[in-house]
C-alpha positions as CSV (number, residue, x, y, z in Angstrom):
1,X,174.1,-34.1,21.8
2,X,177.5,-35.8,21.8
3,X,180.5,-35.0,23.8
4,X,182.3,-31.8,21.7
5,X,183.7,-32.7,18.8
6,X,187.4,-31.4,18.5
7,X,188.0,-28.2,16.5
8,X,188.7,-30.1,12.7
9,X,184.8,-31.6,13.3
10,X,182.9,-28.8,14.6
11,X,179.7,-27.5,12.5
12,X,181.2,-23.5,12.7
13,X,184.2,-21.9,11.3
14,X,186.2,-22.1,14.6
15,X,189.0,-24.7,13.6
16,X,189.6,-22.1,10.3
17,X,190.3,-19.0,13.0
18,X,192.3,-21.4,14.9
19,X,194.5,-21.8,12.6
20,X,194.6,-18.6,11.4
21,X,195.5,-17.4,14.7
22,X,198.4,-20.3,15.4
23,X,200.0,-19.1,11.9
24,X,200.7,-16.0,13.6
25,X,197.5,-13.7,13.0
26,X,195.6,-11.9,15.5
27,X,191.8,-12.3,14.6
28,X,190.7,-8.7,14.4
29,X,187.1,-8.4,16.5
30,X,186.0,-4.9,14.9
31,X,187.3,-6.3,11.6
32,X,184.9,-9.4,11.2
33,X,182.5,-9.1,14.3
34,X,184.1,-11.8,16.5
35,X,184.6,-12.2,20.1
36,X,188.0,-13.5,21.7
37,X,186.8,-14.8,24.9
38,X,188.8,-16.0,28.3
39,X,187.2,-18.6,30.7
40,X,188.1,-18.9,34.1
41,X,188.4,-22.3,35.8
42,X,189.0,-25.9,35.0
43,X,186.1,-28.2,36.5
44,X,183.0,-29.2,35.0
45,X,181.2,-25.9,34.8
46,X,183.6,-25.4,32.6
47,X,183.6,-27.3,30.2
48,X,179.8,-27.0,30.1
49,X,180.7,-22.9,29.4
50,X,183.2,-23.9,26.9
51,X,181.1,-26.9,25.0
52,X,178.4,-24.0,25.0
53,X,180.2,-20.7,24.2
54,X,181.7,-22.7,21.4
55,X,178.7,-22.9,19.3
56,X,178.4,-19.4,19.5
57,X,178.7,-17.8,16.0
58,X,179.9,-14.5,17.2
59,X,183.1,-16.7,18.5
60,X,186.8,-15.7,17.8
61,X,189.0,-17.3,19.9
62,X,187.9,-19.7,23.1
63,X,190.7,-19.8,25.9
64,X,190.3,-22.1,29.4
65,X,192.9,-20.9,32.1
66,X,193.7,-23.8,32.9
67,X,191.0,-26.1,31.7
68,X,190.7,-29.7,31.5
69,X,191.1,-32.2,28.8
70,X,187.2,-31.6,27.6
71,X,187.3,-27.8,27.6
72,X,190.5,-28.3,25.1
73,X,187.9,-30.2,22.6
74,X,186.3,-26.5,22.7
75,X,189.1,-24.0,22.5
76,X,192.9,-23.6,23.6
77,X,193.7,-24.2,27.5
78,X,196.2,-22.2,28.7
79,X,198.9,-22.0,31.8
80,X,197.3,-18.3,33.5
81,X,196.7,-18.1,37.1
82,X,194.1,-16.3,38.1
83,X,195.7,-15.3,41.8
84,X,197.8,-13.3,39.1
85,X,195.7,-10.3,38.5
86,X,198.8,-8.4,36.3
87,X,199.3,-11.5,34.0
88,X,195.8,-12.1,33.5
89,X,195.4,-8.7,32.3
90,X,198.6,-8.7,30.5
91,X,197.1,-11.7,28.5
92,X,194.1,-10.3,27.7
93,X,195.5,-7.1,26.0
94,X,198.0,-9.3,23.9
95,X,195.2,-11.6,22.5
96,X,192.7,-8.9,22.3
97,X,189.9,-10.6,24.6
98,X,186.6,-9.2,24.5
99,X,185.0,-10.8,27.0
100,X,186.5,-12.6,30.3
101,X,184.2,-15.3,32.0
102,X,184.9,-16.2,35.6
103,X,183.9,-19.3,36.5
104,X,184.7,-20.3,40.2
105,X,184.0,-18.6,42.8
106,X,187.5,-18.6,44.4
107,X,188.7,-15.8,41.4
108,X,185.5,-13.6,42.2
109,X,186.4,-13.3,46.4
110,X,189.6,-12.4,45.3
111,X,189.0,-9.2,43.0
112,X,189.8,-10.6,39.6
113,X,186.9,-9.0,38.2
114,X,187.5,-5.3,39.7
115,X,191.2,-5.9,38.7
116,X,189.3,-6.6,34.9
117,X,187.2,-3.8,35.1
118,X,189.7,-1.6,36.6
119,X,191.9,-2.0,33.6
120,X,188.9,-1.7,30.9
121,X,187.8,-4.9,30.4
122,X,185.0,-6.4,30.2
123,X,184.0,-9.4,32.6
124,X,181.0,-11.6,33.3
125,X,181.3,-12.1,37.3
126,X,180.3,-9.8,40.5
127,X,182.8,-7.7,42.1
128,X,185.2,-8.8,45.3
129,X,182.6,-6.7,47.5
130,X,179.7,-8.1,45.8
131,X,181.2,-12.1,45.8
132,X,180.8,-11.8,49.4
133,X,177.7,-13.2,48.9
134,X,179.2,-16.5,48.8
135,X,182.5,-15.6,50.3
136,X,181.2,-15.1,53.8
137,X,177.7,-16.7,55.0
138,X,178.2,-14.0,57.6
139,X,177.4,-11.7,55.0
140,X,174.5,-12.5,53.3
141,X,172.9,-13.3,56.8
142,X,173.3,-9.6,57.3
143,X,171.8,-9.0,54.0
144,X,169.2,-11.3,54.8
145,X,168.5,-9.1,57.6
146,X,168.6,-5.5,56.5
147,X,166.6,-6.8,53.1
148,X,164.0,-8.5,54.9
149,X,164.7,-11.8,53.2
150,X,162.9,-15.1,54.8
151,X,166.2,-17.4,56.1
152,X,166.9,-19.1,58.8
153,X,167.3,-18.0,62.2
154,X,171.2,-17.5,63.2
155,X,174.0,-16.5,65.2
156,X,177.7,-16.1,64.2
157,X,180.8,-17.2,66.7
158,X,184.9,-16.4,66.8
159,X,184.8,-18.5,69.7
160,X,183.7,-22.2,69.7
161,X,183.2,-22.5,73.7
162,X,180.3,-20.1,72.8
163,X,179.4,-21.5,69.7
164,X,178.9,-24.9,71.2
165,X,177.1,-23.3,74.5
166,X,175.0,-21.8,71.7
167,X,174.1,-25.0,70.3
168,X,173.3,-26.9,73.3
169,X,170.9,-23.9,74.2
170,X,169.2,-24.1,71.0
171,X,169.5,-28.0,70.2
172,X,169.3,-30.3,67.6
173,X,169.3,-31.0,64.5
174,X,171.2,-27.3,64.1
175,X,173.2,-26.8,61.1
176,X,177.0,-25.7,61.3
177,X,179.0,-23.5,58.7
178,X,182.3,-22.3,57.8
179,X,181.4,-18.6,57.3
180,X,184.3,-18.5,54.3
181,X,184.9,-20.7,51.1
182,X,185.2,-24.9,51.7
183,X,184.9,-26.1,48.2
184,X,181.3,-27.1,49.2
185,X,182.1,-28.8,52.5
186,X,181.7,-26.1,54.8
187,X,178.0,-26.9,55.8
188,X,177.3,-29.9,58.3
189,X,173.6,-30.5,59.4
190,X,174.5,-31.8,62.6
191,X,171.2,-34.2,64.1
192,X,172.9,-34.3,67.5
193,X,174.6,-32.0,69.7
194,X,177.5,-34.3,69.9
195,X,177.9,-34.1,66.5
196,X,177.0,-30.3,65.9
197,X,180.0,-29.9,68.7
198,X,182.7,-31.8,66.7
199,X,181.9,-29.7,63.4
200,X,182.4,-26.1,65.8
201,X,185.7,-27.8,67.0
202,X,187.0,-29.1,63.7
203,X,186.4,-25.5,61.7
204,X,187.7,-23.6,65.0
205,X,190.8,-25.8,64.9
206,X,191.5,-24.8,61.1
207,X,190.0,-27.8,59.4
208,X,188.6,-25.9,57.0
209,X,191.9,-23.4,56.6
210,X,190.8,-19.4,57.0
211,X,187.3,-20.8,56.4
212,X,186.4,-21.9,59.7
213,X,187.5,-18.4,61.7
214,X,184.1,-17.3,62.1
215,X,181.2,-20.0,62.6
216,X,177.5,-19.2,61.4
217,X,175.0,-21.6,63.6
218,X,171.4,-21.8,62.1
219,X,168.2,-23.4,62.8
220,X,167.2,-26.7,60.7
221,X,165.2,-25.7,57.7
222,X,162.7,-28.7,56.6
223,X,161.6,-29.2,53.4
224,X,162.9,-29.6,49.8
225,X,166.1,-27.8,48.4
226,X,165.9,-26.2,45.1
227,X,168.6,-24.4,43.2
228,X,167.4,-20.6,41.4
229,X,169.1,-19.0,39.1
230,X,169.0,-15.3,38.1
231,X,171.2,-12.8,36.1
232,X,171.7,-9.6,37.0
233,X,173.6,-6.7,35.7
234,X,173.2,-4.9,39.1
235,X,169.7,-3.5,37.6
236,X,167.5,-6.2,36.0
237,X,167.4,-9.5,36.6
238,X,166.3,-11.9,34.6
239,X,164.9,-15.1,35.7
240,X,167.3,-18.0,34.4
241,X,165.9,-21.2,35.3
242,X,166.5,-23.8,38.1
243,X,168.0,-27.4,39.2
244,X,167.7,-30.2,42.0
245,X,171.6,-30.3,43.4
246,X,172.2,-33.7,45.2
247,X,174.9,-32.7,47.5
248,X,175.3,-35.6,50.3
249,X,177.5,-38.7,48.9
250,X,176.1,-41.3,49.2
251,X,172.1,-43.1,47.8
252,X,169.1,-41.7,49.8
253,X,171.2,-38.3,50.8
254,X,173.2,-40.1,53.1
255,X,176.6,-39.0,54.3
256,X,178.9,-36.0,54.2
257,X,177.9,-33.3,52.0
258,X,180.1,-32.8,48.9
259,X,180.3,-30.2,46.1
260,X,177.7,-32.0,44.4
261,X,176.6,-35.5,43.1
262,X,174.4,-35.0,40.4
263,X,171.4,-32.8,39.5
264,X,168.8,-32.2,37.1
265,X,166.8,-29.8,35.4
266,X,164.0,-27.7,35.5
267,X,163.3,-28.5,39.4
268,X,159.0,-28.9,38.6
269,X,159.4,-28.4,42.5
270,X,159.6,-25.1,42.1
271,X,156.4,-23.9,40.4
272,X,155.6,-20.6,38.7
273,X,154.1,-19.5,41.6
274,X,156.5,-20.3,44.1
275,X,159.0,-18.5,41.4
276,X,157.4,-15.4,41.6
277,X,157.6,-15.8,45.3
278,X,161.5,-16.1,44.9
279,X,162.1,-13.3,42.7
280,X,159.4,-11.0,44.4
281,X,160.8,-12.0,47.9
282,X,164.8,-13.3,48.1
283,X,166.1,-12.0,44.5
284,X,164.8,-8.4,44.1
285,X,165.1,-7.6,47.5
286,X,169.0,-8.8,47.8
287,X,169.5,-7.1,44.6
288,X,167.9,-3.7,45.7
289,X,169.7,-3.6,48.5
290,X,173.2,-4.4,47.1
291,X,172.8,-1.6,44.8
292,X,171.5,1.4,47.3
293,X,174.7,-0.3,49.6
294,X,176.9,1.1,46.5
295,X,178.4,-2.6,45.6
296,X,175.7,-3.6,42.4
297,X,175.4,-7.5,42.0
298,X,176.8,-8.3,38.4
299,X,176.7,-11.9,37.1
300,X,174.9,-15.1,37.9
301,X,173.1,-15.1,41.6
302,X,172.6,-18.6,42.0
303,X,170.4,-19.2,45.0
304,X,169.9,-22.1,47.5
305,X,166.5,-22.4,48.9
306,X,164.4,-24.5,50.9
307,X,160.9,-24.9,50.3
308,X,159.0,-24.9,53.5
309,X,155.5,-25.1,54.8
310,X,155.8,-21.6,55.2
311,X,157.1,-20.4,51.7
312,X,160.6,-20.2,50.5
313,X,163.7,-19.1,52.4
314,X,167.3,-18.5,51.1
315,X,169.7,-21.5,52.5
316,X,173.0,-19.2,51.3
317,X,173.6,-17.6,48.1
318,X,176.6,-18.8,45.6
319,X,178.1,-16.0,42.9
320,X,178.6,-18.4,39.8
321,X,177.2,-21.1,37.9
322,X,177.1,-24.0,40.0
323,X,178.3,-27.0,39.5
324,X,176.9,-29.7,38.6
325,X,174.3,-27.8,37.9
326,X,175.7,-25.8,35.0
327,X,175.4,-29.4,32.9
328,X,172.0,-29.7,33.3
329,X,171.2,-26.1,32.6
330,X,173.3,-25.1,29.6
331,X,172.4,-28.3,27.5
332,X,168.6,-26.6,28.0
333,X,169.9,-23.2,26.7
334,X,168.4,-22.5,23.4
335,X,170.0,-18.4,23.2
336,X,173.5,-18.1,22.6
337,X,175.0,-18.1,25.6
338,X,177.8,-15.8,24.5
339,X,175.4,-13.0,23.2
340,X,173.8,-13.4,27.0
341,X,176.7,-13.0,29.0
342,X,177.8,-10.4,27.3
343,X,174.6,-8.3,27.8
344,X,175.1,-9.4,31.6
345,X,178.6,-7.4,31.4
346,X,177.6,-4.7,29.6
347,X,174.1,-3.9,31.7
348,X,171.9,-4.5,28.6
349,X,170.0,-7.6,30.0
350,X,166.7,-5.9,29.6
351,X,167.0,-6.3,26.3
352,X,167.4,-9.8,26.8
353,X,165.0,-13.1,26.4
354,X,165.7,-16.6,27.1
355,X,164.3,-19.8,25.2
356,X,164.7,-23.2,26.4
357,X,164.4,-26.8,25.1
358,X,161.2,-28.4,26.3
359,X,163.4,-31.1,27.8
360,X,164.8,-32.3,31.5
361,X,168.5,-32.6,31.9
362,X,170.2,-34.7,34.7
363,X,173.5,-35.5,35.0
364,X,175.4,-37.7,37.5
365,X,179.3,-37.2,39.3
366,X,181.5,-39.8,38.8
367,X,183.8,-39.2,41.4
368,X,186.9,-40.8,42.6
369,X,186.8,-42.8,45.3
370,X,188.0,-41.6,48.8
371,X,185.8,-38.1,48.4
372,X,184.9,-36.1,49.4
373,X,187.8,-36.6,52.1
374,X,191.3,-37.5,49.7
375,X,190.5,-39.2,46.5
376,X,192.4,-41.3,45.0
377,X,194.4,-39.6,42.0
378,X,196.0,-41.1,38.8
379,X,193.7,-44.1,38.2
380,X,193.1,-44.6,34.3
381,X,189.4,-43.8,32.7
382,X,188.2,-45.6,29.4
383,X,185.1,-45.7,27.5
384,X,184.3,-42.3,28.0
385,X,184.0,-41.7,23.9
386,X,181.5,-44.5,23.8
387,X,179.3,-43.3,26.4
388,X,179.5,-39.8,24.6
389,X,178.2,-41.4,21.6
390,X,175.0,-42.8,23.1
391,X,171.9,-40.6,21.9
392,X,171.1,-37.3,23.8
393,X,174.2,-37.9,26.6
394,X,177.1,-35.2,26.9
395,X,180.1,-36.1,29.3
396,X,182.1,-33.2,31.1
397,X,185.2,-33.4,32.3
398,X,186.0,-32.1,35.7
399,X,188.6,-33.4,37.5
400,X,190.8,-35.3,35.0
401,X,193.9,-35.2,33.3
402,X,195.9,-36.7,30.6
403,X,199.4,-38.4,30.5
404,X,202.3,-38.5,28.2
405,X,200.9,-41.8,26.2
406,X,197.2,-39.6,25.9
407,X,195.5,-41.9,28.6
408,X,192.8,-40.2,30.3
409,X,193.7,-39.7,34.1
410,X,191.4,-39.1,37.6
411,X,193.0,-35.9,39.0
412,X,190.5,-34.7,41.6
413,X,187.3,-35.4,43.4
414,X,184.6,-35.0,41.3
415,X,186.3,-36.8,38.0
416,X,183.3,-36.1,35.2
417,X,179.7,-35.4,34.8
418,X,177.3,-37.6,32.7
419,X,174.3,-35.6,31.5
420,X,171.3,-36.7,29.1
421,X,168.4,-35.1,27.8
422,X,164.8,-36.2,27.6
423,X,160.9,-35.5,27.7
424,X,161.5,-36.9,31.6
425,X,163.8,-37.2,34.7
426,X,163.1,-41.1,34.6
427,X,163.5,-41.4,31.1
428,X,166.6,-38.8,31.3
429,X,168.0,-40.7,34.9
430,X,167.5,-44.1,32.7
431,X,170.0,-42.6,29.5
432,X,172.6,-41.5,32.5
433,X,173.1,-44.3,34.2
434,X,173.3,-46.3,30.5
435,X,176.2,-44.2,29.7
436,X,177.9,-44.6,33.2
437,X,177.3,-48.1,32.5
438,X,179.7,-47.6,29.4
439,X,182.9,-46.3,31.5
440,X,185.3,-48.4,32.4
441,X,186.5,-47.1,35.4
442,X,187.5,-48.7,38.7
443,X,188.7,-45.9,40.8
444,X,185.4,-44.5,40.8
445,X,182.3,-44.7,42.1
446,X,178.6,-42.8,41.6
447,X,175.2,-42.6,43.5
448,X,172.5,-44.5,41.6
449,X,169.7,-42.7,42.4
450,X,170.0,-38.9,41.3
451,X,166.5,-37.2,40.6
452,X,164.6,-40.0,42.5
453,X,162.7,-37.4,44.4
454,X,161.3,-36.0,41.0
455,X,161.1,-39.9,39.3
456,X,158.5,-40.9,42.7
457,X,156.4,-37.7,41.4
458,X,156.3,-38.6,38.1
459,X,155.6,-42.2,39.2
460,X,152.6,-41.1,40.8
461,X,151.3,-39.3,37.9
């Protein structure tokens, strides 16, 4: 469980069609059976998609628009933007793409996938209508509603003199959202009024850009977070399996909330009977009713949840893998992944079943310091090949980049993702911290305590 090897070292035939296809050849899908798949996005996720799509046999050729310096270890990044529905389209025709694979969220809001569809082809990822799931929290509260799905009580404001009158009426600890896309800082779980105030003025004030013009107030939800995961091909749904996000930045869940410090997986949180709880009372119902609405949910529903005294209730729902926790859960994967998505796109996955290593996965952000407000950019990163070496660790790259002279470069907030495998969170938290340890990296910085709600369990055992 290394870091990708490049192309020249992997076990499968991909470096040969590689090179086939740079001497000028188009690999022919109906010709010898393989699939010329597009990728969608460039962060960690994404290289997690690529490292596993790539040991698909069915493979032709991988592309990552734009990718990072990892996901080219797995296939051939590419300059396509994906705000450019014509060229992305125009791309796929010319290197005969089977399959496209969207894997932000951004790309989904914006109709890449009915653009995709629209021209015949196929795509893993819901439609624009459908991506309002996690494109307006407005949204899915209304969902929530006319599906009958256990959330949070709420109320949604344009203006923030009523929003805050709203929140001294109801008091605190009330939580605070941008009802549009922030990148993962759109949330605030205010614990005073004061503070729940300066969140409704910073989003009304454009803070958060176009995300802030409508605010969605709830009530605090106690209890443990969980993250589910479900495909759907707008009929079936099949179960995926779930993660522990750690979204707050600093030890103990202190701090802002970021796009994600670390997670593992499977949450043992969420037992088989609160599961069935999930699907029977949050997933099939939201799925049901996006279907009789006319908009079917195709793709990966990833949902937030809080696990109360009461039961489960939905916290928001995302459209796409999340991130980090698509390293913890793709390591797991036993199916090919590419054979899975590709029943999600073409509304075959009934006939689909999932096996899974008998193993936890965590994985820990090594971000750059100054996020999640500005983080510092252009800082150099070394001994990232010897923690990949280490037994049963994997490292994604996220946010990074590489300079003229090859060095490896911080270029965002969330820099790379160190994930290892093992019978245990401890023994698995224990691996990724030994391989941090390995990474010479002064412009970054990491929580040192990811999965220590599941290690006190397993303590107590």
């Amino acid at each position: 469980m290394n870091e990708p090897a490049p192309l020249a070292e992997q076990g499968t035939n991909a470096y040969a069609r590689h090179r086939e296809r740079d001497r000028g050849s188009v690999v022919s899908q109906t010709r010898i059976g393989f699939m010329n798949v597009l990728l969608i996005g460039s962060g960690g996720r994404e290289h997690a998609l690529s490292w596993a799509l790539a040991k698909s046999p069915r493979l032709g050729r991988l592309f990552i628009a734009p990718g990072n310096p990892g996901t080219a270890q797995c296939g051939t990044n590419i300059a396509l933007n994906p705000d450019d529905h014509s060229a992305v389209i125009a791309f796929c025709r010319s290197e005969q793409i089977g399959l496209v694979i969207i894997g932000p969220e951004a790309p989904l809001v914006g109709g890449l996938a009915d653009a995709l569809d629209g021209a015949g082809i196929k795509v893993f990822g819901p439609s624009q209508t459908a991506a309002q799931l996690e494109g307006s929290k407005a949204f899915t509260k209304a969902l929530c509603d006319e599906a009958h799905v256990p959330t949070a009580a709420y109320a949604r404001f344009t203006d923030a003199e009523k929003a805050k009158a709203y929140v001294r009426a109801r008091g605190a600890p009330i939580v605070v959202k941008a009802d549009g896309l922030a990148a993962g800082k759109g949330v605030v779980v205010a614990q005073t009024i004061q503070e729940a105030e300066e969140a409704i003025a910073m989003m009304a004030s454009g803070g958060l850009g176009d995300a802030g013009s409508q605010i969605v107030i709830e009530d605090c939800l106690f209890g443990e977070e969980v993250s589910y995961f479900v495909l759907s091909d707008g009929d079936t749904a099949l179960a995926f399996t779930s993660a522990q996000d750690h979204k707050a930045v600093g030890d103990g869940d202190t701090g802002p909330n970021t796009g994600g410090m670390g997670a593992y997986s499977p949450a043992t949180v969420l037992t088989p009977a609160l599961e069935q709880r999930v699907m029977d009372e949050i997933i099939l119902p939201s799925i049901k009713t996006m279907k009789a609405r006319g908009t079917p949910f195709k793709g990966i529903l990833f949902a937030g949840l809080m696990l109360t005294d009461t039961g489960p209730k939905l916290i928001e729902y995302n459209v796409r893998f999340g991130d980090p926790e698509c390293e913890v859960m793709l390591p797991r994967l036993k199916t090919d992944l590419l054979d899975v998505l590709e029943a999600g796109a073409c509304g075959r996955l009934s006939e689909v079943s999932l096996a899974w290593e008998n193993k936890t996965a965590l994985t820990v952000i090594h971000a750059a310091k100054g996020y999640p407000g500005t983080p510092l950019k252009g800082t150099e990163i070394k001994g990232v090949e010897i923690a990949a070496k280490l037994p049963d660790t994997l490292v994604f790259h996220a946010g990074t980049t590489r300079d003229q002279d090859g060095r490896l470069l911080a270029n965002g907030g969330r820099v790379l993702a160190v994930t290892a495998m093992a019978d245990s969170v401890t023994e698995a938290q224990q691996k990724a911290y030994q391989a941090l340890s390995a990474i010479d990296w002064a412009g970054g910085f990491y929580r040192s305590d990811i999965g220590w709600r599941e290690v006190a369990r397993e303590q107590k055992k």
